[in-house]
C-alpha positions in Angstrom: 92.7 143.6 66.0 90.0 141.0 67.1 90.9 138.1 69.1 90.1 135.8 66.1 93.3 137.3 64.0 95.4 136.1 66.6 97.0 132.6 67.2 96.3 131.6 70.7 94.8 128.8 71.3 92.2 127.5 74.2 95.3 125.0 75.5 97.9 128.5 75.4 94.9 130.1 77.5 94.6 127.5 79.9 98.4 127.6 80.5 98.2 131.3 80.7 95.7 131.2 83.4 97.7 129.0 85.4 100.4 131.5 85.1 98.0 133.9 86.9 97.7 136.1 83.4 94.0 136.4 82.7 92.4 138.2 80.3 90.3 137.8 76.8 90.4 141.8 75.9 92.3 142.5 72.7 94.8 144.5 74.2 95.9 141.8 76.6 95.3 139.2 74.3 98.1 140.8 71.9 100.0 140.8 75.0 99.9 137.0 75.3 100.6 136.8 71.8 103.9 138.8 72.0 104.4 136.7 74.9 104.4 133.7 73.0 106.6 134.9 70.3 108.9 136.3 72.8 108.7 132.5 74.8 110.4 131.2 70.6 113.6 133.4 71.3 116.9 133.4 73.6 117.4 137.2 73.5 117.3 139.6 76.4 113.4 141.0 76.9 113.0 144.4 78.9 109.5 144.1 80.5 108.1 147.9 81.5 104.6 148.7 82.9 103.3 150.0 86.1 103.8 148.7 89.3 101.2 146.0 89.6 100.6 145.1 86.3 102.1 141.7 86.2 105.9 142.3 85.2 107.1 138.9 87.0 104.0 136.4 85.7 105.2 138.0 82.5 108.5 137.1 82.7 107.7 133.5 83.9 105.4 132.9 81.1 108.3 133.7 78.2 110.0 131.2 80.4 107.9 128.2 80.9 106.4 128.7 77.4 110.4 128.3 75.6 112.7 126.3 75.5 114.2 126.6 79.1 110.8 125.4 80.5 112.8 122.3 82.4 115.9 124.5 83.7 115.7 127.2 86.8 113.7 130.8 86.9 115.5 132.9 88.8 113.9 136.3 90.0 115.8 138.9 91.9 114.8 142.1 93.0 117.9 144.3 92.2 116.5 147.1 94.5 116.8 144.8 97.3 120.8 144.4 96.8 123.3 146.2 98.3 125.8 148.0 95.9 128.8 145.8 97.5 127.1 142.9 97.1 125.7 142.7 93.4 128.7 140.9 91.7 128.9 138.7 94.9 125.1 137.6 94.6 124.7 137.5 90.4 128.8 135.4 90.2 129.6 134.4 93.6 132.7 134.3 95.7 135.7 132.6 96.7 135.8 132.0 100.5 137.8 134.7 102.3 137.2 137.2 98.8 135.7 139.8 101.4 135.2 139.8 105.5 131.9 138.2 105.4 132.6 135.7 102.8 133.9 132.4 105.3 132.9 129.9 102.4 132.7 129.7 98.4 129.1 130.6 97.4 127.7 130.2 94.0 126.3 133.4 92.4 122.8 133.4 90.8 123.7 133.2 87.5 124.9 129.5 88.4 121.6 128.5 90.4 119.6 130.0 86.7 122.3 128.2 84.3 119.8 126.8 81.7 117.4 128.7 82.5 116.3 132.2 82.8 117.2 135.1 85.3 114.5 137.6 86.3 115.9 141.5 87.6 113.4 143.4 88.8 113.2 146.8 89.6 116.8 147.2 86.8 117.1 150.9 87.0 117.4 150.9 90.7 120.9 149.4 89.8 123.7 151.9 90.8 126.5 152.4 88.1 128.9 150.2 89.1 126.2 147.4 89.3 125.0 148.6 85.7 128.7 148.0 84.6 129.3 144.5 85.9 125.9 143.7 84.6 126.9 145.0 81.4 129.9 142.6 80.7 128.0 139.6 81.5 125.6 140.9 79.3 127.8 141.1 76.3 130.0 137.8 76.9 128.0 135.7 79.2 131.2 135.2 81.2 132.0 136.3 84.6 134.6 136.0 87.6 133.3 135.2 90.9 134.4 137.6 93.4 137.7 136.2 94.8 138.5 134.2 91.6 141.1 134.4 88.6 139.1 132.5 87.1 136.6 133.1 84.0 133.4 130.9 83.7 130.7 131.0 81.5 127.0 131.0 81.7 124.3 129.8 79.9 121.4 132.5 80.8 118.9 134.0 79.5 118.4 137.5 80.9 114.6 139.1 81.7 114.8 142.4 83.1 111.5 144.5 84.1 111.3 148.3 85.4 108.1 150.9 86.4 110.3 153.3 85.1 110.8 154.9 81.9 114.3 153.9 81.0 115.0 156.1 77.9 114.1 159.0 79.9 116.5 158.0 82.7 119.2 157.3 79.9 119.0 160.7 78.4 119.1 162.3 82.2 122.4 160.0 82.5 120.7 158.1 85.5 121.2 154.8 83.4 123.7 153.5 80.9 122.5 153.2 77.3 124.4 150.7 76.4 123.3 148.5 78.7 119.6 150.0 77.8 120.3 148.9 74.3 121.8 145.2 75.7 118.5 144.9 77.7 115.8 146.3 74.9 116.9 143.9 72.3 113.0 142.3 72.9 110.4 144.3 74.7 107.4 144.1 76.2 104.8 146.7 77.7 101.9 145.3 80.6 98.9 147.5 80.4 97.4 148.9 83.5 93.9 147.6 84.8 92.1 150.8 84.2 92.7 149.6 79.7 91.5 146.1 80.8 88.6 146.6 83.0 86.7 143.9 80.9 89.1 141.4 82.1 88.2 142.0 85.6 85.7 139.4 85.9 87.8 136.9 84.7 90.6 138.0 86.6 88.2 138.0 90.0 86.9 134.7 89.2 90.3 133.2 88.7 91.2 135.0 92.0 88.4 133.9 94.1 89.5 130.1 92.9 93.0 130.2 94.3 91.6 131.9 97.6 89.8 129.3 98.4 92.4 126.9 97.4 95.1 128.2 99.1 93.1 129.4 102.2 90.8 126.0 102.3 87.6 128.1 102.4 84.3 127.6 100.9 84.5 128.9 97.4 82.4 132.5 96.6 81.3 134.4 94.3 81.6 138.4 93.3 78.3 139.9 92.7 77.5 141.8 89.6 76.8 144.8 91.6 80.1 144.7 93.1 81.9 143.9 90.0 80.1 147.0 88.3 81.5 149.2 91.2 85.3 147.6 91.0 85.2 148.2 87.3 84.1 151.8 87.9 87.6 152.7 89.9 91.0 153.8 88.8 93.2 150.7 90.3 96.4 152.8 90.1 98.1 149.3 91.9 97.0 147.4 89.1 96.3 144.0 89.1 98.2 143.7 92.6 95.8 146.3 94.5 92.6 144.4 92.7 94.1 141.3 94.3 94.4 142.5 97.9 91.2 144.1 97.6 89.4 140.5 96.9 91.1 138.8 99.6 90.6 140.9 102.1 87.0 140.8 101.0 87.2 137.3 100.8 88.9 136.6 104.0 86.4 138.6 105.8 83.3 137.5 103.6 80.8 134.9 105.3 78.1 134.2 102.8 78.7 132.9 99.3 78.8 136.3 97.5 80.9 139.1 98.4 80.2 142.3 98.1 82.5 145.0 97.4 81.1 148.9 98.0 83.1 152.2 98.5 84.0 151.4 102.4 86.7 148.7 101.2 87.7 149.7 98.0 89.8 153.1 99.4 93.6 152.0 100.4 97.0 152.7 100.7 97.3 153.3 97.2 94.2 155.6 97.1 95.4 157.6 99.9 98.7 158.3 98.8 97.3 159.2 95.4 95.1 162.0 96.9 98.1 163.6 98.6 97.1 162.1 102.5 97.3 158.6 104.1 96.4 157.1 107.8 99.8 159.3 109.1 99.5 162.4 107.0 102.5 161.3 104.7 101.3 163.2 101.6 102.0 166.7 103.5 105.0 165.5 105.1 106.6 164.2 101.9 105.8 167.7 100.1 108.8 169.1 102.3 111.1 166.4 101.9 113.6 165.5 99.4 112.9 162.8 96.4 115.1 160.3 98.4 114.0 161.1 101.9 110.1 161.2 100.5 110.9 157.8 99.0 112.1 156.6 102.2 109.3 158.1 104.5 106.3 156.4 102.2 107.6 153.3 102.5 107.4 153.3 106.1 104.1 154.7 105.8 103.0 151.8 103.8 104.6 149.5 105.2 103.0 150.6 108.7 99.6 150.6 107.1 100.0 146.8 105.3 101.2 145.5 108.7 98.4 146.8 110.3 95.8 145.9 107.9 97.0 141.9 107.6 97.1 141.9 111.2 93.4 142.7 111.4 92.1 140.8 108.2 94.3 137.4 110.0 93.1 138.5 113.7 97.2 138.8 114.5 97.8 135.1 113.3 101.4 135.7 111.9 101.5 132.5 109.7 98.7 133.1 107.9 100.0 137.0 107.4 103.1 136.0 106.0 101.5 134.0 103.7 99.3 136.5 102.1 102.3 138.9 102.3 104.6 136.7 100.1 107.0 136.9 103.4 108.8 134.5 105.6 107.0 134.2 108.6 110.6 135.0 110.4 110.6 138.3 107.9 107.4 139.5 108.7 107.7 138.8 112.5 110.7 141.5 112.2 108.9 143.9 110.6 106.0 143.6 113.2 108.6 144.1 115.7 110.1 146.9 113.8 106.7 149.1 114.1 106.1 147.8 117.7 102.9 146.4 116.3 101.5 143.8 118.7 99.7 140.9 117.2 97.8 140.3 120.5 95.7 143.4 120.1 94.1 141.9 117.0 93.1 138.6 117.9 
């Protein structure tokens, strides 16, 4: 399919970009397509693709491209929530419902009503969590936690995974009816390494909100370094290209910056060839799925804390901001790892 046969105009494009969803390949430009005909409908989407890839600009863009443009997007990341405290965060809770609870909160799907709700990460949901899920699903109505009463909400429901759900319903890890309630509309995000001719576009739009968002001089990537980015495998997607620019960026002094083997190797890299800065890769091999799990992510999150710290010279404001964290949030997790922000400055 050329990019002629398709109906997206240079004004969709634009409002793409600013969506942070670059690209003028033909498989991503059927992407945007589906995206806009996905934007037309009120129906549950199930977004899949690897990590990295884009799920949540996705999601935002059926959102601010339909009808509930002017009403709330709501993103949650349902690995992040406690079992216990699911139905208390989608519905709410009537004060004194549980020990914790010493007012009457209202539960996300109040904050989104009108508009749309994001769950991320949706096969980390535990049963019980798939269940209550499922009945909202079907009838849009819920009972806060606490309540006899039933209330309705007007919702639209976007749900994104890494994972392959069909195989995790058919190893009863995930309910299929609530599979079926999710995949009513679906959409795929290809990996970097299909799209590598986007990644000069994707740089440049990159580069532009650096320099915005940073307030530094503006730079270029030069064509050698763009040759050698497009020559690698990205297996973080779009999200590893991204902290591989800034940290280029950040660090860069002249107008160009240039990329070689001696910053393109990370985290992701390492772990992929079996071995990172603390040896996790042999580790791991000895450990459980769930301990493993649990052991790279200190690993990585070690190795990010450490590496923001040192691109920022241990300013703590300016890490939090490239991490996506509350400056509060990160300063924990510093303090977690006992890493000292004065040794980088």
């Amino acid at each position: 399919m050329n990019r002629a046969d398709l109906s997206i105009s240079p004004e969709l494009h634009a409002e793409f970009y600013k969506l942070n969803l670059c690209g003028n390949c033909d498989k991503f430009v059927q992407v945007l397509e589906l995206i806009k005909q996905l934007s037309k409908h009120q129906a549950t989407v199930l977004i899949q693709g690897e990590t990295g890839t884009g799920k949540e600009n996705a999601a935002r863009a059926i959102h601010y491209l339909g009808a509930r443009a002017t009403c709330p997007f709501v993103p949650i990341n349902c690995a992040t929530i406690a079992d216990d405290l699911l139905e208390s965060e989608l519905f709410g809770h009537e004060k004194g419902a549980f020990t914790d609870a010493h007012q009457t909160k209202e539960g996300l799907v109040v904050v989104a009503n009108g508009g749309s709700l994001f769950l991320d990460e949706i096969d980390s949901l535990s049963p019980k969590a798939q269940a209550s899920l499922l009945r909202f699903l079907q009838t849009q109505e819920y009972r806060p936690v606490g309540s006899k009463k039933i209330l309705r909400a007007n919702v639209r429901v976007i749900a994104a995974t890494n994972a392959n759900l069909k195989q995790l319903v058919q190893h009863k890890k995930f309910r299929e009816d609530l599979f079926f309630r999710l995949n009513v509309l679906n959409l795929t995000m290809p990996p970097l390494r299909e799209r590598k001719a986007d990644m000069a576009i994707i740089a440049e739009s990159l580069l532009q909100r650096f320099s915005r968002d940073y307030e530094l001089p503006a730079r270029l990537l030069s064509q050698q370094s763009l040759q050698y980015l497009q020559q690698q495998d990205w297996p973080g997607n779009v999200r590893e290209f991204e902290n591989t620019l800034l940290r280029s960026f950040l660090l860069s002094t002249g107008n160009y910056i240039d990329i070689n083997e001696g910053v393109v190797p990370s985290f992701y890299t390492s772990v992929v060839d079996g071995e990172s800065d603390t040896g996790a890769g042999n580790r791991c091999a000895t450990m459980s799925f769930q301990d493993a799990k649990a052991q790279a992510i200190v690993d990585f999150e070690q190795h990010y804390l450490r590496e923001v710290m040192q691109i920022t010279h241990g300013n703590v404001t300016l890490a939090a901001k490239i991490a996506g964290k509350e400056r509060r949030a990160l300063g924990k997790l510093l303090q977690k790892y006992a890493i000292d922000k004065s040794r980088y400055r």
